[in-house]
N, C-alpha and C positions, 0 to 999 in steps of 0.2 A: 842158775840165777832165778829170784824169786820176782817176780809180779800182782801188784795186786787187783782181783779180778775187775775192779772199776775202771782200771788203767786199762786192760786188757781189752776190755766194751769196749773204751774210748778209741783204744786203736782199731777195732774192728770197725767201728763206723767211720773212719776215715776213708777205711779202706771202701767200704760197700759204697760210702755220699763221693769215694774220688773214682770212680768206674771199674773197684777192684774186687767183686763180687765174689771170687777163688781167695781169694788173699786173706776178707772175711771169714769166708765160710768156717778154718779150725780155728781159729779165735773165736767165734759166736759157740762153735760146739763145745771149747775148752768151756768159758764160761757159764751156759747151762748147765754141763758135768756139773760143776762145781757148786752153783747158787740155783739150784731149779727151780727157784720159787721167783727167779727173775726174768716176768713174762714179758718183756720190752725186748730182751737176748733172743725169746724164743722165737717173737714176731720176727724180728731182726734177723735172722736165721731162716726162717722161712723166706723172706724177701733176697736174701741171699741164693739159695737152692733156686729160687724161678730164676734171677739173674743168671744163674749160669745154666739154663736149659732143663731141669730136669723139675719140672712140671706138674706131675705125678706125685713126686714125690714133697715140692713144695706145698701141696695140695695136703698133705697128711698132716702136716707141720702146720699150717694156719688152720687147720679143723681141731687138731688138741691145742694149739693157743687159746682159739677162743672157748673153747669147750672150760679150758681152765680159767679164763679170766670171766666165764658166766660164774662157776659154782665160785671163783675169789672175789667178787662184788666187785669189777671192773667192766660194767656195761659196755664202756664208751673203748673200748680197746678190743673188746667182744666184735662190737658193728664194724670195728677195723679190718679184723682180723679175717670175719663173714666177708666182707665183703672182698677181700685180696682173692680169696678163694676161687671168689669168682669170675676173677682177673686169670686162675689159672683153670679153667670150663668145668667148674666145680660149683653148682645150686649151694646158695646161704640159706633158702628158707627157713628148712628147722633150725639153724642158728638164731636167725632174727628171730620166729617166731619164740623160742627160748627165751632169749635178751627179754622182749616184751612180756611173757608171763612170768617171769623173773623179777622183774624188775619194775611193772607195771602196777597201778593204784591197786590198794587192796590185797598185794602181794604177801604172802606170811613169812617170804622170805627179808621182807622190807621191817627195818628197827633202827630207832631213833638212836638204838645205842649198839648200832652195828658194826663192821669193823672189816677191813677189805686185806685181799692180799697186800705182800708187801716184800719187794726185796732182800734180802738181808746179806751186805759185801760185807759186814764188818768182820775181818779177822782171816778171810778168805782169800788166799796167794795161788797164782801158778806157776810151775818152774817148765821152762823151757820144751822139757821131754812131755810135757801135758798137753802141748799144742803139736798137734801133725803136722807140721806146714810142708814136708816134703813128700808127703804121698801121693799118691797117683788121685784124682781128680775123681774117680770110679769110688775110690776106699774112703777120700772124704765125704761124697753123698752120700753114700751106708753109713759112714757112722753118724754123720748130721740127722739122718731121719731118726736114727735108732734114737739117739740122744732128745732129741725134739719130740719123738714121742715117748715117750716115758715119762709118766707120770708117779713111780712107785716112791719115787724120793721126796714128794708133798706130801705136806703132816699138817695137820692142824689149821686145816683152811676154814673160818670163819661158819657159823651156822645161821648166821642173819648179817646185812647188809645195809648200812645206812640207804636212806635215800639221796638220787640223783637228781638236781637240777632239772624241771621240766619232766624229765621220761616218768618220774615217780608219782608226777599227779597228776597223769592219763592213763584212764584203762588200759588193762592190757592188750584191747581192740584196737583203741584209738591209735596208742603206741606201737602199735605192729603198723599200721596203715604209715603213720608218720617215718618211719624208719625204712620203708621200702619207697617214700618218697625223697627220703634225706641220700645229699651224697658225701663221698668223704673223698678228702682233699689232703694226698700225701706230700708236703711238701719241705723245699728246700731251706736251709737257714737263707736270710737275702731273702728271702718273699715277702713281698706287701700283701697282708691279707684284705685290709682297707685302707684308704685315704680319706683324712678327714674333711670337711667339703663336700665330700661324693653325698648323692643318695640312696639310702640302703634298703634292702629288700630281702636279705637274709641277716639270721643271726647265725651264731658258731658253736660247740661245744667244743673244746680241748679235750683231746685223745692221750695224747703226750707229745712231749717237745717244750720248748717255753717259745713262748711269744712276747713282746715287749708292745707296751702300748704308751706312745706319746705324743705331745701335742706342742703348738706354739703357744707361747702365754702374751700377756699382756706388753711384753718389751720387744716379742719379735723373734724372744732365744726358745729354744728347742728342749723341752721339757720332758721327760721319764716321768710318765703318769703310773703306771704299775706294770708289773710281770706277771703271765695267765703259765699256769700250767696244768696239766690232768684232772678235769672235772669243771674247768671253768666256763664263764657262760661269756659269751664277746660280741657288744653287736646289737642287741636287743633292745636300746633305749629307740636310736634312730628306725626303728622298727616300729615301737610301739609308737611314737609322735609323729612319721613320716619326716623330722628334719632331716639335715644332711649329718654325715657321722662328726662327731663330736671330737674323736681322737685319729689316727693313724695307728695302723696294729703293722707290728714286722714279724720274722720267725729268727728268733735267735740262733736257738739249734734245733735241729728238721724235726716238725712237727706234723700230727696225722690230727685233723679238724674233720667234724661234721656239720656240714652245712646245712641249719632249715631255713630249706628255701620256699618261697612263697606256696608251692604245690606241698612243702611237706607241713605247712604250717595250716594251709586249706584242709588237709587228711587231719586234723587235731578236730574238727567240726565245733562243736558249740563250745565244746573243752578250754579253749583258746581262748574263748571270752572268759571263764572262770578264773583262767592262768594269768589274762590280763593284770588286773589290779595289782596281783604280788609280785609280777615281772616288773612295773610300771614302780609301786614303791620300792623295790631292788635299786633299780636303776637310776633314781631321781636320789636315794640314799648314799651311794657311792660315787653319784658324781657330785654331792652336795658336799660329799668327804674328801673329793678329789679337790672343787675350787679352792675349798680353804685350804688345804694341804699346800697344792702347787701352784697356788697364785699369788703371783710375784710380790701380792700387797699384803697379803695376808700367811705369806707361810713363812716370816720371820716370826711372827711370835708361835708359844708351845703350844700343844694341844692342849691344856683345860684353858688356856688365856682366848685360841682359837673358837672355843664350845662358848665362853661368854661372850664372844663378839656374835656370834649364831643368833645366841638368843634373844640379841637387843634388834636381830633380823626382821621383816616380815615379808613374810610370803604373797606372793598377789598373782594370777591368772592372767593375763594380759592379751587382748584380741590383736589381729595382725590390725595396722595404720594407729598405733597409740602413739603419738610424739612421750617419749619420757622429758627428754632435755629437749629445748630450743633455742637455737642461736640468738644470742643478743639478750637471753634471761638468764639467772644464777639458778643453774642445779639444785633441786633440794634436801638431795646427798647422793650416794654411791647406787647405782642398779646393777647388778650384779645378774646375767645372763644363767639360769639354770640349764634349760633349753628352748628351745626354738631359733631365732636371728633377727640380730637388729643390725642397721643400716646407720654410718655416718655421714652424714653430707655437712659440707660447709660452703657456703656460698661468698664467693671471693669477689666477682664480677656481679652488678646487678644487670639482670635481664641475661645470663647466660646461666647457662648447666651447672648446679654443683658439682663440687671438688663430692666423689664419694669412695668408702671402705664401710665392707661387711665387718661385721662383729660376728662371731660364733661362739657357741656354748663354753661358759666360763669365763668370756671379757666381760670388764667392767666398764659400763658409761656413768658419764656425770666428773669423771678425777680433773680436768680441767678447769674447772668450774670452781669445785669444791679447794683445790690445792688454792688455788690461786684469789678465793673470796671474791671473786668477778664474773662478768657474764660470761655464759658458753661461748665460744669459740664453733662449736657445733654443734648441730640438731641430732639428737637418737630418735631413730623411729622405728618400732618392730614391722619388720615383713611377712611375720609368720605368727599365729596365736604362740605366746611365749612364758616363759615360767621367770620371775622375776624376784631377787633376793633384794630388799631395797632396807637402805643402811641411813639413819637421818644425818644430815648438815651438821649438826651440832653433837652428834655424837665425834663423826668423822673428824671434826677440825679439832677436836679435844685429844683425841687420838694422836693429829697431824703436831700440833701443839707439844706433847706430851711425849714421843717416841720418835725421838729421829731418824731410826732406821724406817719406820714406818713414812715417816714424810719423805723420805729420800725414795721407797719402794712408787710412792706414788706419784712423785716428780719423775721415774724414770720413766711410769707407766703411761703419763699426761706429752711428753718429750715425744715418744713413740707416736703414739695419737696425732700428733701436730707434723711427723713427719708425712705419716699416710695420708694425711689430709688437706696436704700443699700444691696448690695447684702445679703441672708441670713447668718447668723451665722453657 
């Protein structure tokens, strides 16, 4: 019976994520045999060989992974692999140190039109007699190493390497520093890697695995903001602004993240200030891309109809205590939350506490107002300096007028609003 080697992964890594490290081990090895330019298998194989005790030898196996994912432009699977090593009492140094002149600003191995390892299962089966699964425990670690190291079956490994995310526009000093400050984080699918609300203090690089990133929107439902996988950057807005995160990150299927954490972001020294700006426009780009996308008012209509509602936008700076809306005045159209946080209060009792709910990056104040052509029902006030998308009265109600779906998006969005802001029973 034939298999094909993607199915064959898939069942190795059942076996290794459900506590069956032997089970994996000749399925990891079958599929290296087969696809050795599939360095996720080899990693995976190594983590296998330590799982089941032999040390030594897992040791060899995560020194040619990374060896190979330095010379195939996979940095970020490189510092993985470095670093397992030394999980099994085995120095990364010249690893990292490698990663980082590799892969560091100025690099000659770094091109805009570079090009990385890459798997290739297509076409690629195994039949039964290709996997050992009954040999003695002894004969699948020798052949797992033999297999795991052996590199004479890669051909054609790239001669230049795109650039990475962050590692590619630091020296290759600074980049050594930051990377022996950074850690890495192997983890399970079912892991929260962040909660939205929290305050952040590190950002992420994606090694491999996917990760899912979602949020609540403006009705309350639970929203799929995007999926990060190998090479992505997660994390970094709430870094650069100090707010709280913006989205919720989960791991789909088990992913290895590097974490810079505050010590590895201090090791970047003045670098960090230069990196600022383009981190900062990254991130205010994609979640600008993300509001109109997944919010609830605005991701009924398509993307060019979504691009000209943007541009009837303006942008504005906003200090922490600005009232936008005020209870008992009509809104002067939509404020749209880029980042920072603003506050709802509505005051139900005079001389008592308002009724209050936070707003977080990506709600809209002012839809109560504006639906309904009446005064606010409740006060917006930011608590934090905030980034502000602001939509005018008269465009909005033209809109509300004009596109039922859209009046309906914002009636449910106003509905919601009026519940969190009901005094208790």
């Amino acid at each position: 019976m034939k298999h094909a080697t993607l199915n064959v992964r898939a069942s190795a890594d059942i076996a290794l994520f459900g506590g069956d490290p032997a089970g994996a081990l000749p399925l990891y090895t079958a599929v290296v045999r087969a696809v050795p330019d599939d360095y996720r298998a080899r990693l995976s194989l190594a983590d296998a060989l330590a799982q089941v005790g032999a040390r030594a030898e897992a040791a060899k196996v995560y020194r040619c992974v990374a060896e190979i994912c330095i010379d195939g432009g996979r940095p970020l699977p490189a510092v993985v692999a470095a670093r397992a090593l030394e999980t099994v009492a085995d120095s990364p140094a010249a690893l990292i140190e490698q990663v980082a002149v590799t892969y560091g600003r100025g690099s000659d191995s770094i091109a805009e039109m570079g090009a990385r390892l890459n798997a290739h299962h297509e076409g690629h089966e195994l039949r039964d007699k290709d996997i050992k699964r009954q040999a003695p425990l002894a004969e699948m670690v020798a052949d797992a190493v033999a297999v795991g190291t052996d590199r004479s079956n890669l051909v054609g490994l790239p001669p230049r390497f795109p650039p990475t995310p962050i590692l590619s526009a630091l020296t290759p000093e600074k980049l050594l520093a930051t990377l022996n400050a950074a850690t890495v984080h192997r983890l399970p699918a079912g892991h929260i890697l962040m909660r939205a609300g929290e305050r952040g203090f590190s950002c992420y690089l994606v090694a491999s695995g996917k990760l899912r990133v979602f949020a609540e929107d403006d009705t309350g439902a639970v929203r799929e903001l995007a999926t990060l996988s190998e090479g992505a950057l997660v994390g970094e807005m709430a870094l650069i602004t100090g707010s709280p995160r913006l989205a919720s990150v989960d791991v789909v299927a088990p992913a290895d993240v590097i974490e810079l954490s505050p010590d590895a972001l201090a090791a970047m020294g003045d670098e960090l200030d230069q990196l600022a700006p383009a981190l900062d426009k990254m991130a205010q780009s994609r979640w600008m891309r993300n509001l109109l996308e997944n919010s609830p008012i605005f991701s009924i209509f398509e993307p060019a109809q979504r691009q000209d509602i943007l541009k009837r936008c303006s942008a504005h700076e906003v200090p922490k205590g600005t009232i936008l809306v005020s209870q008992g005045e009509k809104a002067k159209g939509l404020y749209m939350l880029l980042r920072g946080e603003i506050v709802l209060s509505r005051l139900v009792v005079p001389n008592r506490p308002p009724v209050r709910a936070p707003l977080a990056a990506g709600a809209v104040a002012g839809v109560d107002s504006v639906l309904k052509d009446q005064p606010s029902e409740t006060t917006a006030k930011t608590i934090a300096p905030s980034t502000i998308l602001f939509l005018s009265r008269r465009f909005v109600r033209r809109l509300v007028d004009a596109v039922p779906e859209f009046a309906d998006a914002v009636r449910r969005v106003a509905e919601h609003r009026d519940r969190i802001t009901k005094p208790p029973v």
